[in-house]
C-alpha positions, -999 to +999 in steps of 0.1 A: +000+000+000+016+035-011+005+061+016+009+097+014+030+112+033+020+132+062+033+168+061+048+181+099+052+220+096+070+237+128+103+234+148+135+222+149+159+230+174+197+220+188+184+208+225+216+216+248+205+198+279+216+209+315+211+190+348+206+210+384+196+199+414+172+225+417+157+252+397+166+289+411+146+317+423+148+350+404+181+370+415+198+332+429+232+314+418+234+275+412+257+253+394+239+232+363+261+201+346+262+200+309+248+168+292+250+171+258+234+183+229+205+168+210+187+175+175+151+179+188+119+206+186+088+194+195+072+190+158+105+175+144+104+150+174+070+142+160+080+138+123+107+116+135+089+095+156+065+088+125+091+081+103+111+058+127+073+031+127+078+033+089+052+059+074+065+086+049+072+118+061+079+154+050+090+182+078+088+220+069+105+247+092+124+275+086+164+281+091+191+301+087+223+294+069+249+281+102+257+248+103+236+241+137+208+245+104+234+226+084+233+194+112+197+197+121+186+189+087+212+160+081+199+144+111+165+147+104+174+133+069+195+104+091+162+098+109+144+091+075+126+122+073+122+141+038+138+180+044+133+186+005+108+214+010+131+227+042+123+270+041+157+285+044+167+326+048+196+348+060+195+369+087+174+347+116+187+333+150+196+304+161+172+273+168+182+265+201+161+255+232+179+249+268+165+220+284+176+217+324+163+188+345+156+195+379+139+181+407+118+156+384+110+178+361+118+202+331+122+241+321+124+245+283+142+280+274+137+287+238+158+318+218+132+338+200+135+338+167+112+365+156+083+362+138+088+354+103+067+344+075+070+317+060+063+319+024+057+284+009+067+274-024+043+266-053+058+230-052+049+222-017+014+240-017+008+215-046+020+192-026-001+200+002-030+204-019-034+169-017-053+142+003-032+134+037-023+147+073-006+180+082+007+183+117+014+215+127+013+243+157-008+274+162+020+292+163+033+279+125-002+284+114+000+323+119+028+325+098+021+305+069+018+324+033+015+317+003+013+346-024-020+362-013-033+336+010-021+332+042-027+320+083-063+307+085-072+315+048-042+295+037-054+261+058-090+266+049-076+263+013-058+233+023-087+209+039-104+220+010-078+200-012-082+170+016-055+179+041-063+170+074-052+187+099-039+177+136-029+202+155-004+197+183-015+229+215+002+214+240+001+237+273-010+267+254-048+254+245-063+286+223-083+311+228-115+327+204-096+341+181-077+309+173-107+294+158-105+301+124-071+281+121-089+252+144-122+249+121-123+219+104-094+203+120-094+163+121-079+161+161-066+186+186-039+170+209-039+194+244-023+182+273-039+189+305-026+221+312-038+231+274-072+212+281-080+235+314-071+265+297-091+257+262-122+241+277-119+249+318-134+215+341-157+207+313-156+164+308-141+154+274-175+139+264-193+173+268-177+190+243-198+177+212-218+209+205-184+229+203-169+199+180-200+203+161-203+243+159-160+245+147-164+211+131-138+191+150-137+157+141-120+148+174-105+161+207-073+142+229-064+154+263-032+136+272-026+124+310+009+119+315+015+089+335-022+085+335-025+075+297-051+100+275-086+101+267-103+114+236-134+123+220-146+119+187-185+132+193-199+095+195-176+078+216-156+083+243-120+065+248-101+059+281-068+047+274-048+042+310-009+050+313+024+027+326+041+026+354+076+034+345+107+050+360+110+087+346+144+099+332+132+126+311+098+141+298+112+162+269+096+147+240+069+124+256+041+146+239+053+148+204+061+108+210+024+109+215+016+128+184+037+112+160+026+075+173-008+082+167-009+103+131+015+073+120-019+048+130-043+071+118-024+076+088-025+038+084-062+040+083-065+026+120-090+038+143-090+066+171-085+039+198-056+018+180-039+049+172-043+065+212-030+027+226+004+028+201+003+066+214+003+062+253+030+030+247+052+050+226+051+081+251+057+059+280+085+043+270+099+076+256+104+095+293+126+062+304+149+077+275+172+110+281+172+136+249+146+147+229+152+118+203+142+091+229+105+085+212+120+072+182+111+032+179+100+007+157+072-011+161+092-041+175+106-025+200+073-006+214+054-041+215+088-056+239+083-024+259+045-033+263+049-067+268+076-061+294+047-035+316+016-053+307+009-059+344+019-030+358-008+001+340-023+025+359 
């Protein structure tokens, strides 16, 4: 079966990583040990992730000319992701986060890198302009252009063509005037930071006359170590999480998101795609660096096998 390949439009970073024993107050002094630098970004975790359990994959950002650009897009190439529509242009920073781990958990610093457009070729909007997934970030929406079309106009004109769209929100949910990128989208993955700010202490299952009124096909509020539930407006899904010793979180959402476009992608359903999602996450924070989500489909089934007894 030839599959289209999924489209991933957003970041990619160098991930310099730092370990403290705790994180300071404002105007305090610690030490932080250095350990090592990674090729990660939260959408290009995501596009690797799909391409490591097989399914083609394209991955749009936009970079400068350094050769931190130069060795993010060999190892994205390395990881069997396509960079040939990559958006290059002089004169922009860095893509750098700094990651430090402390006291169980992470802070993610990222250099700002302005607010570009990014114009998009006539190639790759033909390219879009075809039947498939598109994974992409509020934040990537906005700055989207092609010729006269652009942000919400410019997606619109895409699921029109048969792109559907997933949108990763993360902590940030959205607010009102995010809905024009949102309408229409196939899935919105929020965590449940996102979730409380989007939607408040409403249950998943209540949300089908918003889902109807912005025609979402269907909503996913990830758990952490408590697995994910989703909604598509007829059926609710409860998917429970793993036990597992955590050595790093960076990543475990885009893990998530890659896991279950690659199922859905497939043609599997919402709950096949949200089980292969939770595994793949799970085994993902037992791994240090940003690339730690990256499995086949071998070695996600060992990991399951191996924690079978021991979900929340």
């Amino acid at each position: 079966m030839n599959l289209a390949p999924a489209f991933f439009i957003g970041d990619v970073s160098l991930d310099e990583y730092y370990a403290a024993e705790r994180w300071p107050s404002l105007a305090d002094k610690g030490f932080v040990d250095f350990l090592g630098s990674y090729v990660g970004g939260s959408i290009a975790n995501a596009a690797s992730v799909h391409a490591g359990l097989g399914s083609p994959t394209e991955f749009v950002s936009l970079l400068n000319f350094s050769p931190i650009s130069d060795r993010l897009i060999a190892e994205l190439e390395e990881r069997g992701v396509s960079v040939g529509h990559m958006l290059r242009q002089e004169g922009i920073a860095e893509s750098r986060n700094l990651i430090f781990l402390a006291e169980g958990e992470h802070v993610v610093l990222t250099v700002d890198m302005g607010f570009q457009p990014m114009e998009l070729s006539g190639k790759l909007v033909r390219d879009l302009r075809q039947p498939g997934y598109l994974y992409t970030t509020l934040y990537r929406s906005r700055r989207l252009r092609h010729g006269e079309l652009g942000q919400a106009a410019l997606l619109q004109d895409l699921r029109a063509h048969g792109r559907r769209t997933v949108f990763d929100l993360d902590v940030g949910g959205f607010g009102e005037t995010d809905l024009p990128y949102l309408r229409g989208a196939s899935v919105l993955i929020l965590n449940q930071v996102g979730y409380a700010t989007a939607f408040g202490d409403r249950p998943i299952d209540g949300l089908d006359g918003w889902m109807a009124e912005n025609e979402v096909g269907a909503v996913i509020r990830t758990r952490a170590a408590d697995g994910a539930e989703a909604f598509d407006r007829q059926t609710r899904y409860d998917v429970p999480g793993y036990a597992v010793p955590v050595e790093d979180v960076t990543g475990a959402g885009d893990t998530f998101g890659g896991a279950l476009l690659h199922v859905l992608g497939q043609g599997g359903g919402l709950d096949e795609a949200l089980e292969l999602a939770v595994a793949a996450s799970a085994r993902a924070v037992t791994i240090r660096g940003p690339a730690g989500g990256i499995a086949s489909h071998a070695e996600i089934a060992a990991f399951r096998a191996s924690l079978a007894a021991r979900r929340h």
